[in-house]
C-alpha positions in Angstrom: -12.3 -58.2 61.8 -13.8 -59.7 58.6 -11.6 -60.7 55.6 -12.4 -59.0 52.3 -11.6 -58.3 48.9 -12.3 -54.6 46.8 -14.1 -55.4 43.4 -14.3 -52.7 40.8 -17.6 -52.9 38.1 -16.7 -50.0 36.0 -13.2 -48.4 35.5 -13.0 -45.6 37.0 -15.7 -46.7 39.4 -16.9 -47.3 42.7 -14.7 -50.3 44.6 -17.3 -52.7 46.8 -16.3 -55.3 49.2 -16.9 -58.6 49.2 -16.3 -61.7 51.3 -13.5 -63.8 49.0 -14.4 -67.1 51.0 -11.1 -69.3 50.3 -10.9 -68.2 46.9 -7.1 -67.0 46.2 -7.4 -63.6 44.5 -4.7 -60.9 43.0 -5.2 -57.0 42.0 -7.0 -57.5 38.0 -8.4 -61.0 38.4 -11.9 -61.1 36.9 -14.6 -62.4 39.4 -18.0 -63.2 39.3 -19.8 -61.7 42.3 -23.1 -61.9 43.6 -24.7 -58.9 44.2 -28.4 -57.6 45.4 -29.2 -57.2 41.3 -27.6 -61.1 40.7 -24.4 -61.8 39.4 -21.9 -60.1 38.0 -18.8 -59.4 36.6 -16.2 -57.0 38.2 -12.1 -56.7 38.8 -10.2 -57.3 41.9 -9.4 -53.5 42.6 -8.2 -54.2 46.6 -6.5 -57.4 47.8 -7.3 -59.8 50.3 -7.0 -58.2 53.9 -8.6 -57.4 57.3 -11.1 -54.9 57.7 -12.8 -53.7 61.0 -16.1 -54.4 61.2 -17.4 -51.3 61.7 -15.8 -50.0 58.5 -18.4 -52.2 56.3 -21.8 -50.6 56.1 -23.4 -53.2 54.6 -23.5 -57.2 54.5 -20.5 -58.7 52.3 -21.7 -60.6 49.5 -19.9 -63.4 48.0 -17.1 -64.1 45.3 -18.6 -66.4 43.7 -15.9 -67.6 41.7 -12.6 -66.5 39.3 -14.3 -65.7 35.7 -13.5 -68.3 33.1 -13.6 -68.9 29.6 -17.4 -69.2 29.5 -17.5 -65.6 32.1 -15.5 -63.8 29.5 -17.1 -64.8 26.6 -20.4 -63.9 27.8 -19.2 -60.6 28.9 -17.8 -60.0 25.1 -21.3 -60.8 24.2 -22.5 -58.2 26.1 -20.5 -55.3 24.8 -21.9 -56.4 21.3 -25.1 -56.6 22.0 -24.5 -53.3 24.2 -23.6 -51.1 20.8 -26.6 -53.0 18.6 -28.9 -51.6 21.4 -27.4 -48.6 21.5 -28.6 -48.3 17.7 -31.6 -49.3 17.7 -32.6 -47.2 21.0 -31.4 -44.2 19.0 -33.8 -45.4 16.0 -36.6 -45.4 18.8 -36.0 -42.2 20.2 -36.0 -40.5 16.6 -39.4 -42.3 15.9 -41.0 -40.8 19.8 -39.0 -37.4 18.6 -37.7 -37.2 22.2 -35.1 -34.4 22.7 -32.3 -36.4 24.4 -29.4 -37.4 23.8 -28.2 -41.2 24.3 -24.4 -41.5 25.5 -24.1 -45.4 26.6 -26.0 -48.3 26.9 -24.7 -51.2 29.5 -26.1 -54.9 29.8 -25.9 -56.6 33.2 -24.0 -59.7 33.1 -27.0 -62.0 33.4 -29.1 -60.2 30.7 -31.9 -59.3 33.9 -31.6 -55.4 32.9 -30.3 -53.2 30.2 -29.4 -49.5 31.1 -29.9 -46.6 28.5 -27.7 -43.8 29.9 -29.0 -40.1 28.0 -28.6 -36.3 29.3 -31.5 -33.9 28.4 -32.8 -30.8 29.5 -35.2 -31.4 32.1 -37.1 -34.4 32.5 -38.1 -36.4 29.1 -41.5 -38.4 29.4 -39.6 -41.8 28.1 -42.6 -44.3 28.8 -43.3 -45.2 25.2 -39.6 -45.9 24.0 -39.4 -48.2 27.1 -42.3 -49.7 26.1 -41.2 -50.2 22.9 -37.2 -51.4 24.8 -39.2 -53.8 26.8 -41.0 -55.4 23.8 -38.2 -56.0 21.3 -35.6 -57.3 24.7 -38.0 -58.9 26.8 -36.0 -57.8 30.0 -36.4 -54.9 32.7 -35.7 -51.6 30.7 -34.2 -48.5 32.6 -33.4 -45.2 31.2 -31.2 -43.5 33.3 -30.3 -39.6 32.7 -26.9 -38.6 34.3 -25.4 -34.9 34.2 -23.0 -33.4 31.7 -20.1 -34.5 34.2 -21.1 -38.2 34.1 -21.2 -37.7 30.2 -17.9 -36.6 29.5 -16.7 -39.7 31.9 -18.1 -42.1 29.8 -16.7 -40.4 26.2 -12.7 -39.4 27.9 -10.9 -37.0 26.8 -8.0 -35.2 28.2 -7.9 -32.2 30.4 -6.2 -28.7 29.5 -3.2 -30.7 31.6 -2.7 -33.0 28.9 -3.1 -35.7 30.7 -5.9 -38.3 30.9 -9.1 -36.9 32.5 -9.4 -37.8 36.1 -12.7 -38.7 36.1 -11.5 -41.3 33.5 -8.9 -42.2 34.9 -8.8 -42.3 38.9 -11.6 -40.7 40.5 -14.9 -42.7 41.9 -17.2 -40.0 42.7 -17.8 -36.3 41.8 -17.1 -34.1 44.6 -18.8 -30.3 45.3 -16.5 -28.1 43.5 -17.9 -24.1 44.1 -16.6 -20.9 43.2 -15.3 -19.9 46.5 -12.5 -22.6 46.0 -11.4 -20.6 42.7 -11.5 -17.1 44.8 -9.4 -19.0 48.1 -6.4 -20.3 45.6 -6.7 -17.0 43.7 -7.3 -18.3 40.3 -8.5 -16.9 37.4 -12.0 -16.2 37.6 -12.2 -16.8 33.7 -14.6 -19.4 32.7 -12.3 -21.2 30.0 -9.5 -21.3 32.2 -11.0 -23.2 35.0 -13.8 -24.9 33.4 -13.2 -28.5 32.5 -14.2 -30.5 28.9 -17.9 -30.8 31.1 -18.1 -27.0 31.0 -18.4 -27.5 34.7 -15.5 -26.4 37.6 -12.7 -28.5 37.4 -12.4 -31.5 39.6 -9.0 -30.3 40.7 -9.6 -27.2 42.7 -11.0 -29.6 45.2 -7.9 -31.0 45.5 -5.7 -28.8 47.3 -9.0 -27.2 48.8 -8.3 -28.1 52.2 -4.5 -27.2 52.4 -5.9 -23.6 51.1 -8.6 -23.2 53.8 -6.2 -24.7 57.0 -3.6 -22.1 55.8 -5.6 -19.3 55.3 -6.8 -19.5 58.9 -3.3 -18.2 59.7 -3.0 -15.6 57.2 -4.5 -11.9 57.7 -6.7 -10.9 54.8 -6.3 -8.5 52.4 -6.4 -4.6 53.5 -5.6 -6.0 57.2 -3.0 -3.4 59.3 -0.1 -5.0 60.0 2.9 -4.5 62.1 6.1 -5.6 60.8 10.1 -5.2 61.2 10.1 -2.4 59.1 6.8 -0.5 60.9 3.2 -0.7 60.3 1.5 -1.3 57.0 -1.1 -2.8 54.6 -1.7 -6.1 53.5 -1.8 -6.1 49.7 -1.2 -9.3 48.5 -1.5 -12.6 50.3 0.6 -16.1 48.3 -1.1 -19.1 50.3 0.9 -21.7 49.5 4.1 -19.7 50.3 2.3 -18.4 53.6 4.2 -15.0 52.7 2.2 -11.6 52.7 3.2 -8.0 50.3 2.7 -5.2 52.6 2.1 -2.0 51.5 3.3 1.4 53.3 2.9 4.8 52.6 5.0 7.8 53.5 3.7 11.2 52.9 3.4 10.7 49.0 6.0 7.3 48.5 4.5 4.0 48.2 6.5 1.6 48.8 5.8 -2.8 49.4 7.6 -5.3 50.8 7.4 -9.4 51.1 7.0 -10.9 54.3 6.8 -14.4 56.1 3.0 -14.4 58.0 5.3 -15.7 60.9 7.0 -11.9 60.6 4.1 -9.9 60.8 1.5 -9.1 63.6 -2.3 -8.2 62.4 -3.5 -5.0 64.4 -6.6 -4.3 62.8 -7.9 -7.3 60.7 -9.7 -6.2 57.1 -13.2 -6.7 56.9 -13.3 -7.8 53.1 -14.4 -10.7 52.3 -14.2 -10.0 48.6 -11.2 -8.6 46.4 -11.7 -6.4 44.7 -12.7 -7.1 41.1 -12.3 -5.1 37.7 -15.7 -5.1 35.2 -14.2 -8.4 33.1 -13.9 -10.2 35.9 -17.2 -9.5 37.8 -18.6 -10.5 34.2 -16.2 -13.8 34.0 -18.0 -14.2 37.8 -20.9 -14.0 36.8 -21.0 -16.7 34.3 -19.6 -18.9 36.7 -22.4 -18.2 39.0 -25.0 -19.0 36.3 -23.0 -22.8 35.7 -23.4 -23.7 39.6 -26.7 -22.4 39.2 -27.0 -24.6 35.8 -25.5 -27.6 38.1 -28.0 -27.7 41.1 -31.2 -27.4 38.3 -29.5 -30.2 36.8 -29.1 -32.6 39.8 -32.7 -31.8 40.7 -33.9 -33.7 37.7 -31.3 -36.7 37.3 -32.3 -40.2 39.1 -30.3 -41.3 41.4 -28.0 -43.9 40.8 -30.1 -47.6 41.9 -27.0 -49.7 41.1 
């Protein structure tokens, strides 16, 4: 077992460990850590405990100590010299006419690097402005282009919830969200309804994503023959969460449906449909979701991966 502590860099951000030593530590202390890039400055996200060694992938690093006066002071610095930077790189990039778009710059806490985070379409040949970066800071220079999703952490906002944004808020990483999640918790297929303020799927279909598929496995899908209390019938309508079916019979020329438990019902012939079936606005609304994961994948193709 090794003893360790979680430290936070960015809020919302990814939490890394690190070996406290006999330091006594609480959640939101500021520490000053060493880390493969030097020190730095980060909050005490996790408190002190035991973790099995196998869990850590890589070596602990040190706390190095609590941050003081001199610590915080420095680190106000920073942000003030982060938003002259963030000027005068926008100055630069007008003068190279460069089509990008600058969202955020951040100074590590020794002054070794400075990190211009833009978006753009496609890649931008950025060697002159770092030249010109390099020459007026004297320190390593690295422009960093993230996607639309990473963009609209760093601004906030709030989501059509009206609460906070949880990429702003709570979550560390961006995970796959695909259409097929939409179809499986029978959402709208309409692009502004499930589209976040990136213009991208929202974060929170992914959620519940799992509940959805484990259930499903026990449901019979739409158009599947069923046999139920009342006789034999047609699934038309399936409610997930509820685990409850709409069955459809017909009689001569009556319709008629009824609502059913899954637990109630015994498939006899199981549908081969994989899709609903979908009127002409919504096979247009799917469409343009298509052509945003599409969009997505194009766009992760040309961002750098993260070096931190």
């Amino acid at each position: 077992m090794k003893t360790i502590v979680g430290v936070r860099f960015r809020k919302p951000g990814k939490v890394y460990f690190f070996d406290p030593g006999y330091i006594k530590l609480k959640i939101k202390d500021k520490v000053v850590v060493e880390t493969s890039m030097g020190e730095d400055v980060g909050e005490v996200a996790i408190a002190r405990r035991e973790m099995p060694e196998e869990k850590i992938t890589t070596p602990l690093k040190k706390v190095i100590r609590l941050a003081n006066k001199k610590d915080l002071k420095k680190l106000e610095d920073n942000k003030e010299k982060e938003k002259k930077a963030f000027n005068t790189c926008k100055e630069k990039i007008k003068k190279h006419k460069l089509d990008m778009n600058l969202i955020d710059v951040e100074y590590k806490f020794d002054n070794s690097k400075i990190i211009f985070y833009f978006t753009a379409d496609g890649r931008i040949d950025f060697r002159e402005l770092v030249k010109d970066l390099a020459a007026i800071y004297k320190t390593r220079i690295e422009l960093r282009q993230i996607g639309v999703r990473d963009e609209v952490k760093k601004i906030g906002g709030n989501g059509v919830c009206g609460r906070e944004l949880c990429c702003c808020s709570f979550l560390n990483n961006f995970d796959i969200v695909s259409i097929k999640m939409a179809k499986e918790q029978c959402t709208s297929l309409n692009p502004s309804k499930i589209s976040g303020n990136c213009g991208r799927l929202m974060c929170c279909l992914k959620y519940e994503q799992e509940v959805y598929e484990e259930k499903l496995k026990r449901l019979p899908k739409v158009g599947s023959l069923v046999k139920t209390p009342d006789g034999e019938g047609t699934v038309s309508g399936v409610e997930v969460l509820k685990e409850a079916l709409k069955v459809q019979f017909k009689n001569e020329d009556i319709t008629t449906y009824k609502n059913y438990k899954a637990s109630d019902v015994k498939v006899i012939k199981s549908s081969n449909n994989t899709e609903n079936t979908l009127d002409s606005e919504e096979l247009e609304n799917l469409k343009e979701l298509e052509a945003l994961e599409k969009l997505e994948k194009e766009e992760l193709k040309n961002i750098d991966p993260d070096e931190d």
